[in-house]
C-alpha positions as CSV (number, residue, x, y, z in Angstrom):
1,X,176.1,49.1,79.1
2,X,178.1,46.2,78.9
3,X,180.5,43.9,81.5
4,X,183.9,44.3,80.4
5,X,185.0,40.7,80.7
6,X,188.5,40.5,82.6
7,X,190.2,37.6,81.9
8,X,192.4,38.1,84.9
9,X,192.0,37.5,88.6
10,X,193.0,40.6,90.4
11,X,194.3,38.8,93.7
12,X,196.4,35.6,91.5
13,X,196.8,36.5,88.0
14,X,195.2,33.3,87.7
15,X,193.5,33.2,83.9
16,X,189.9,33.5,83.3
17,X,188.5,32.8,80.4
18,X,184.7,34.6,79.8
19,X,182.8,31.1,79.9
20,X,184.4,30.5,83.4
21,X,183.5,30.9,86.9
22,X,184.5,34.0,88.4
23,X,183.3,36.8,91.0
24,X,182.7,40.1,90.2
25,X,182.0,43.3,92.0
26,X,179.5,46.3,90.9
27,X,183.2,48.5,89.7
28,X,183.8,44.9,87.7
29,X,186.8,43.8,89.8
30,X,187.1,40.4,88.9
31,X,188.3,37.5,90.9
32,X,188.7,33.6,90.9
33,X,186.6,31.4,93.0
34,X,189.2,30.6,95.3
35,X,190.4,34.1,95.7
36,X,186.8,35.0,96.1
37,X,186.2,32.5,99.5
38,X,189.1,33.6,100.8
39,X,188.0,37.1,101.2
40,X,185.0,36.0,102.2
41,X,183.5,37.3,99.0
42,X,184.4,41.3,100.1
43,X,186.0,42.8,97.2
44,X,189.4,44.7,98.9
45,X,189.1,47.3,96.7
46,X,185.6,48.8,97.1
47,X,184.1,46.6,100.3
48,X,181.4,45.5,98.0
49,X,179.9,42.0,97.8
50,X,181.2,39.7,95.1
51,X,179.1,37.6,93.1
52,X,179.0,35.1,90.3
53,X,179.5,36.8,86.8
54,X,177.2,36.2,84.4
55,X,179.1,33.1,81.7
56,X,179.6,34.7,78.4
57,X,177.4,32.9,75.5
């Protein structure tokens, strides 16, 4: 199985490229860094933690 890599933050629209930093949650919603500390890194859709997504290579 492989991370689909959004290039979108859900919260901003802000553009994410797959080498950048961005948060991610175990359903792959993906978010910004800022938009991440702002919710306290709780995704709003599923409640779950978000953490760093692995860069892509």
């Amino acid at each position: 199985m492989t991370l689909e890599m959004r290039t979108t933050c859900e919260k901003c629209s802000k553009q994410l490229s797959p080498k950048e930093e961005a948060y991610i949650c175990v359903y792959e919603c993906t978010f910004c860094p800022d938009c991440t500390t702002g919710m306290n890194h709780v995704c709003p859709n599923c409640g779950g933690e978000l953490v760093k997504r692995p860069k892509a290579k």
